[in-house]
N, C-alpha and C positions, 0 to 999 in steps of 0.2 A: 506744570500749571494745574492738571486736572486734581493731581494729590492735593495743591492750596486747599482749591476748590471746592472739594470735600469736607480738609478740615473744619475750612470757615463756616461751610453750613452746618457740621455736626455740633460746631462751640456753639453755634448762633438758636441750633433746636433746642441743646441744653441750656440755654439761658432761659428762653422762655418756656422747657418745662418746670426750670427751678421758679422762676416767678409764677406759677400756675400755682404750683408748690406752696411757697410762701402765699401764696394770697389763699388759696385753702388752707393753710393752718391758721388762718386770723377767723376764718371763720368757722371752721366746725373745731378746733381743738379748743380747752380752756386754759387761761392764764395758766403760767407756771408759776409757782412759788418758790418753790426749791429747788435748785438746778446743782446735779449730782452725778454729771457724765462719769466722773476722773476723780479719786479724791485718796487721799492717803490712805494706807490700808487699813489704819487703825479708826479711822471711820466712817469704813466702808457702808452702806445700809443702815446705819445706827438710826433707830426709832425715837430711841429715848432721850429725851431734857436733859443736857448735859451740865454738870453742874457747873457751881461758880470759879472761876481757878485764876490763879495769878496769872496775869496777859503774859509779864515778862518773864516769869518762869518756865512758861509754857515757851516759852520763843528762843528763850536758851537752853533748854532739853530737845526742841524741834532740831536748831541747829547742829545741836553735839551729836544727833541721831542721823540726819543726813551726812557728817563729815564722816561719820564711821561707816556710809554707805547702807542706810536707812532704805528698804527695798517698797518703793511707790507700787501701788495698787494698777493693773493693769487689764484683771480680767472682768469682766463685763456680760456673766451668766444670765443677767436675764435681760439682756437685749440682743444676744444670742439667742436662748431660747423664745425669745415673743419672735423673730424672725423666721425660726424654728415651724412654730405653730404659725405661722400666719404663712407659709408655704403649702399650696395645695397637695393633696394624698400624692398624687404619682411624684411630685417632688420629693417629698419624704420618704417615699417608696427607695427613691434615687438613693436619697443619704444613709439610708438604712443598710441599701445593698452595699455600700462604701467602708461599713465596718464601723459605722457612729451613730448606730440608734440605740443602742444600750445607753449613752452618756447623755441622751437627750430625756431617756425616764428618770434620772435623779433630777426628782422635783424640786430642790433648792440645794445650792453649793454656796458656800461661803468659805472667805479663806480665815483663817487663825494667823494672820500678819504678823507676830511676835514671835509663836514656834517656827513659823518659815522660817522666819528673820534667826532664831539661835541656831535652827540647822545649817542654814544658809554658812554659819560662820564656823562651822566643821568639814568641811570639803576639803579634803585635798587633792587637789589637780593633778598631783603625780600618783595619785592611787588610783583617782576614779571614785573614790568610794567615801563617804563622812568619818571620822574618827571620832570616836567615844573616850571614855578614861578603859571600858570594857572592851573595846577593839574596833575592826571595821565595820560598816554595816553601808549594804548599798543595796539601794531599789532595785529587786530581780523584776524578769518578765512574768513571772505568776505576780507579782505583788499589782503591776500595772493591769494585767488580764482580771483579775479578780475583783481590783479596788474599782474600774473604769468599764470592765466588759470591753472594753480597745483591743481590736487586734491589732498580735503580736507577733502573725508569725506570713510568710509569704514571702514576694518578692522584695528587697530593697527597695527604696524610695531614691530614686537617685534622677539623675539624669544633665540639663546644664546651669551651672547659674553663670550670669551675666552683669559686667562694667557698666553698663545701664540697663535700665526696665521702662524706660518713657514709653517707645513704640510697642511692647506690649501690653500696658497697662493702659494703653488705647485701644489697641483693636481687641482684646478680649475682655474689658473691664468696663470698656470706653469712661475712663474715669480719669483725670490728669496727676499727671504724675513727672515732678520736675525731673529735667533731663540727667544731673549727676546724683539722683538719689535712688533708692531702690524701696521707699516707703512711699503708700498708699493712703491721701488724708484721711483719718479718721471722721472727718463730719461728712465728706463728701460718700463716702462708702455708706454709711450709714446710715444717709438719706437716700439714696438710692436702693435700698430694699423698704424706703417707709417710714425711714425712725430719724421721725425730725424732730421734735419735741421732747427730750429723753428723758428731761427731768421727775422730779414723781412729785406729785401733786400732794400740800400738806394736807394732810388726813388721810389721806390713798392708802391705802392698805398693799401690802406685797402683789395680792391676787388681783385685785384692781387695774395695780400698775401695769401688771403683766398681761392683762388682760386689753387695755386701752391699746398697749405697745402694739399687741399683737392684730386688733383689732385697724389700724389708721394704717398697720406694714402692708397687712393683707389687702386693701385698695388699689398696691400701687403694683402689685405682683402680676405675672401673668395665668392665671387660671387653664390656661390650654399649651399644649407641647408647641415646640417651635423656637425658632431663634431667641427671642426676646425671655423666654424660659428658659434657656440653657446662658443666657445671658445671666438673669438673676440667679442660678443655679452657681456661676463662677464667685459672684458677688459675694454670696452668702459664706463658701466656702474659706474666698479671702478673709471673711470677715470670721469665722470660726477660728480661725486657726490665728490669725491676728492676734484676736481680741479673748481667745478662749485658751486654746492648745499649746501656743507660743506666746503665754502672755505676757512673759518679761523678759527685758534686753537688757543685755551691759551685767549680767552676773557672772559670776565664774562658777556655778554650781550647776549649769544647766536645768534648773529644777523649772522645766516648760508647766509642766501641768501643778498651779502651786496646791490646788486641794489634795493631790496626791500624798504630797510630804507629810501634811496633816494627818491623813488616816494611815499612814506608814506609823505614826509617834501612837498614833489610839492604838495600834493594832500590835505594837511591839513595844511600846514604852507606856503601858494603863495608869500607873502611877504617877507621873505625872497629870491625871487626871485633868486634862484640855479636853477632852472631846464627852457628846453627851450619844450612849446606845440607846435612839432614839423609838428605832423601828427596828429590831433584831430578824434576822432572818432575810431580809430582802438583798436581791444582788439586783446590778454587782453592788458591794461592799460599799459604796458611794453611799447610796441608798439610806444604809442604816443613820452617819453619824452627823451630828448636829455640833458644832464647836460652842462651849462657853462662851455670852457674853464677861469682856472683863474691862471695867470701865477706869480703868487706872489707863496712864500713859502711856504708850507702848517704849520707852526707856527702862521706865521700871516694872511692866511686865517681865519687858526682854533680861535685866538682872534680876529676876527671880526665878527664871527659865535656867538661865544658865548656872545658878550655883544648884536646882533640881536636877538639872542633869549632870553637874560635876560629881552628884554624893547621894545618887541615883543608885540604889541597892542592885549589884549585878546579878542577883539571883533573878530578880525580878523583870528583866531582860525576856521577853518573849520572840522565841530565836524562830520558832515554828507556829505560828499562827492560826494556820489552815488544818490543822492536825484532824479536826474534828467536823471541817467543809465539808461537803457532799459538793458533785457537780451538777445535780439538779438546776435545771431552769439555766443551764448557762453552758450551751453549745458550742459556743467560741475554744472554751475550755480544751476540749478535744482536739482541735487540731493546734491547738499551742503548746500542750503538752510535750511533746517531743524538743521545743525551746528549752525546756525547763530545767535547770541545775547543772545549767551548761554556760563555761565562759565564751564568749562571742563577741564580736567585735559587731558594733552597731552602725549601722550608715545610714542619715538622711542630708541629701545632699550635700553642704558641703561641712554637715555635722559630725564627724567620723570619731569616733570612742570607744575606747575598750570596755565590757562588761567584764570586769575582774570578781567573777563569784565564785574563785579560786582562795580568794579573802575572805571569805564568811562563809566556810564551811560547815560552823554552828548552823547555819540556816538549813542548811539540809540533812540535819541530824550527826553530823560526823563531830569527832574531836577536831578542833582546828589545826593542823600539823604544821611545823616549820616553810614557810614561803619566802622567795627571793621578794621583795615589796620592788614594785614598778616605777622605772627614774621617769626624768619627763619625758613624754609622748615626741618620738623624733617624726611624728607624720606628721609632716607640716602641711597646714590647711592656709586657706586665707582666710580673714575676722567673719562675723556673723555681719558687720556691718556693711554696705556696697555703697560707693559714693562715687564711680568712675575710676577706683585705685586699680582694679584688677582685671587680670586678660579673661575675655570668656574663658569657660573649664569646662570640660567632660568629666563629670566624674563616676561614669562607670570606668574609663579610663585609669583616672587619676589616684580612684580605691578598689581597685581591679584586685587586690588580694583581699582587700576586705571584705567586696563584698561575694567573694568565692568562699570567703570563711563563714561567713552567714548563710550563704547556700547548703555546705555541709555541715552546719547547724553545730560549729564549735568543737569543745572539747568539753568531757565530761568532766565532772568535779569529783574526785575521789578521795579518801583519807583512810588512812592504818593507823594513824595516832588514837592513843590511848587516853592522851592527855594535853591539856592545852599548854602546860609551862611552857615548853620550851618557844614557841608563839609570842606569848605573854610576854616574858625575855625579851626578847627580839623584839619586839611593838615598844617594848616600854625604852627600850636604848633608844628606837628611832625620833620618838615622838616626847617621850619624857613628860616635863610639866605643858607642852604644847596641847596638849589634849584638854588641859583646862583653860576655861574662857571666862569665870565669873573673877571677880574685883579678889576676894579673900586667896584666891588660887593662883595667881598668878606671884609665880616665886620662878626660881630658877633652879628646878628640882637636877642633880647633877643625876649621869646615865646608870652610877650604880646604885644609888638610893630608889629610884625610879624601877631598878631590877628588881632590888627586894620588896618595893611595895606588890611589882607584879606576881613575884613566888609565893606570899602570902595570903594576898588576893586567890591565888588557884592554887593554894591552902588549904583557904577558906571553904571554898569553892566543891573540893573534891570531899572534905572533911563532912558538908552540908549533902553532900547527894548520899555518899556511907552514911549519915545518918537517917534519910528518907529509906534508903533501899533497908537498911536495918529494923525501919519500923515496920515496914510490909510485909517483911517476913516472919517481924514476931507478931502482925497483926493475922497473916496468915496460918501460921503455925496453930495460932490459938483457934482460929475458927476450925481446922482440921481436928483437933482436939477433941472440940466440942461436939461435933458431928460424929467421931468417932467411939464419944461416949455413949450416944445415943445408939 
């Protein structure tokens, strides 16, 4: 009886702090015009007067985009960041020591929803890793440490997930949370650090917006240590990782952090030319890039993405990025180092994955050598979803080798190969014409035609580096020369 008891007065405070709530924002906030919580990714923040376009056109390209699994916009940077800012110093303090204040000085993210979306549709689950027509390529923990300043290295994230989350998304969230679900409403979280009015105001300017957000959040926070701060302290975090870090559900790519994949394509595929080198020099690597507005529809960006990368020059392929980084200004670096060019099985709770960077051995300077390619993953997990199907899990238990193989930090990545054909070979029987995804490429290339395109390709390939190493030497030769004249 005394448990009722409690409840009902904890609904009963929260009712009328939400009416206190709503009855301050009728009077210190201004109308909203534009209300832009949620909105497809392709128009995401768009400022600009969009023009005239056929209703029905647009509604049968929307649909054909969705049934191919069209990836909706989920992350939500700058009502993260105004929550951010409107959190007092020792809070901040908190989040910093947490290993997430580098990600909070990348002063705007935006995602590029069209290269997600053609990445998105080169994954393959039994590798682990994207397939190109040029070979594997998977996001190492330097690309994430660099692009994000995120640490990557320390203990597992593990511990239990749970057939329900009602009772505690009450006592540590005090937030409701239906009994067979394991999601936290979005308006309700939201408002509770402050941010009830999210829409942006027309004419509002980005800095404005983010300014007001942050401004009406900071009202409702607690300014001094103590429960009610470690309370908004949990809130916020929910809410980062929600809405920011884990910003999309129901994909098979895993791609949590979507600006990530973005500045993966700036940083190793330039030619394609999506991203704009804004601010050169600043880390992490966030920092620097700014993505092209591109005001076509994201169907026909996404097919002209995809035949770019189908006929995408593999010379052009930037295998080593960081060649030329320094670790200045970026401390984190050091102690993740020791991750680094090592295949490792990765574990966050009941997310368990192989880093197979035993496949892009190009990325760490080697030839790429013949590799067994990885069947499907036999570690059976249960879905990212929870709706009361599954038994509580320990999963220190449960990935008890995993996460001892992340403890000893893998296995190195090594290679003797000379040459990538016989790779090449091998990639191109597995994958054949599957590697292409634009409309003109899709043929049913058979495994030995696909073989010779890959021997000639690294042909190609080896014929063009003998030519570079050929001119070096007569470009050196010649300056010895001259100097020798003298």
């Amino acid at each position: 009886m005394e448990g009722k008891g409690t409840a009902g007065e904890g609904s009963s405070q929260r009712k009328r702090q939400a009416e206190r709530r709503s009855s301050r924002r009728r009077v210190e906030d201004p109308p909203v015009e534009e209300e832009v919580p949620e909105v497809e990714m392709e128009e995401e923040e768009e400022e600009e007067t969009a023009p005239a376009v056929d209703v029905k056109e647009e509604r049968r390209k929307r649909a054909k985009a969705m049934k191919s699994g069209e990836m909706r916009a989920r992350v939500s940077w700058t009502l993260v960041l105004a929550a951010f800012l409107a959190l007092p110093p020792f809070q901040r303090y908190r989040v910093e020591e947490m290993g997430f204040g580098e990600i909070f000085r990348t002063e705007r993210m935006r995602v590029d929803p069209a290269l997600t979306q053609a990445l998105r549709g080169r994954w393959d689950m039994e590798a682990n890793a994207f397939v190109f027509p040029w070979g594997h390529m998977i996001p190492s923990l330097e690309n994430v440490s660099r692009i994000t300043g995120l640490s990557v290295y320390g203990k597992a994230v593990s511990g239990y997930t749970y057939p329900c989350y009602h009772d505690i998304a009450e006592r540590l969230l005090d937030l409701p949370v239906e009994c067979r679900s394991s999601l936290v409403p979005r308006i309700a979280l939201q408002e509770s650090l402050g941010l009830f009015e999210v829409g942006k105001n027309a004419g509002e300017s980005e800095d404005e917006y983010l300014e007001r957000l942050a401004r009406v959040s900071r009202r409702e926070l607690a300014s001094e240590p103590g429960p009610q701060a470690d309370l908004d302290l949990r809130r916020f975090l929910v809410l980062f990782h929600g809405r920011l870090l884990f910003a999309t559900r129901g994909d098979a790519v895993h791609c949590r952090f979507l600006p990530l994949l973005a500045d993966l394509a700036y940083l190793h595929l330039p030619a394609l030319g999506r991203g704009e080198l804004t601010r050169p020099g600043l880390v992490p690597i966030a920092c620097r890039w700014g993505s092209r507005r591109d005001t076509r529809h994201l169907a026909d960006q996404l097919e002209r993405l995809q035949e770019a990368i189908d006929s995408y020059p593999y010379l052009d392929v930037v295998w080593q990025p960081y060649l030329g980084e320094g670790d200045e200004g970026q401390p984190w670096l050091a102690q993740a180092r020791p991750y680094f060019g090592r295949s490792v099985w990765l574990h966050a709770l009941n997310l368990v994955l192989p880093l197979n960077l035993f496949l892009t051995q190009r990325s760490l300077g080697f030839k790429q050598s013949v590799v067994e390619f990885p069947v499907r993953d036999r570690f059976h997990r249960p879905g990212r979803s929870f709706r009361g199907l599954h038994d509580t899990t320990d999963w220190r238990e449960q990935a008890r080798e995993q996460i001892e193989n992340w403890e000893r930090k893998g296995k190195s990545v090594k290679s003797t190969a000379t040459t990538d054909d016989a790779y090449l070979r091998a990639y191109a029987l597995k994958y054949g014409g599957k590697v292409y995804k634009s409309a003109r490429h899709q043929v049913d290339v058979a495994g030995e035609v696909a073989s010779l395109r890959a021997l000639l390709l690294s042909a190609t390939h080896d014929r063009e580096a003998a030519r570079r190493e050929t001119e070096e030497l007569v470009s050196t030769y010649s300056d010895f020369s001259t100097k020798s004249m003298f």
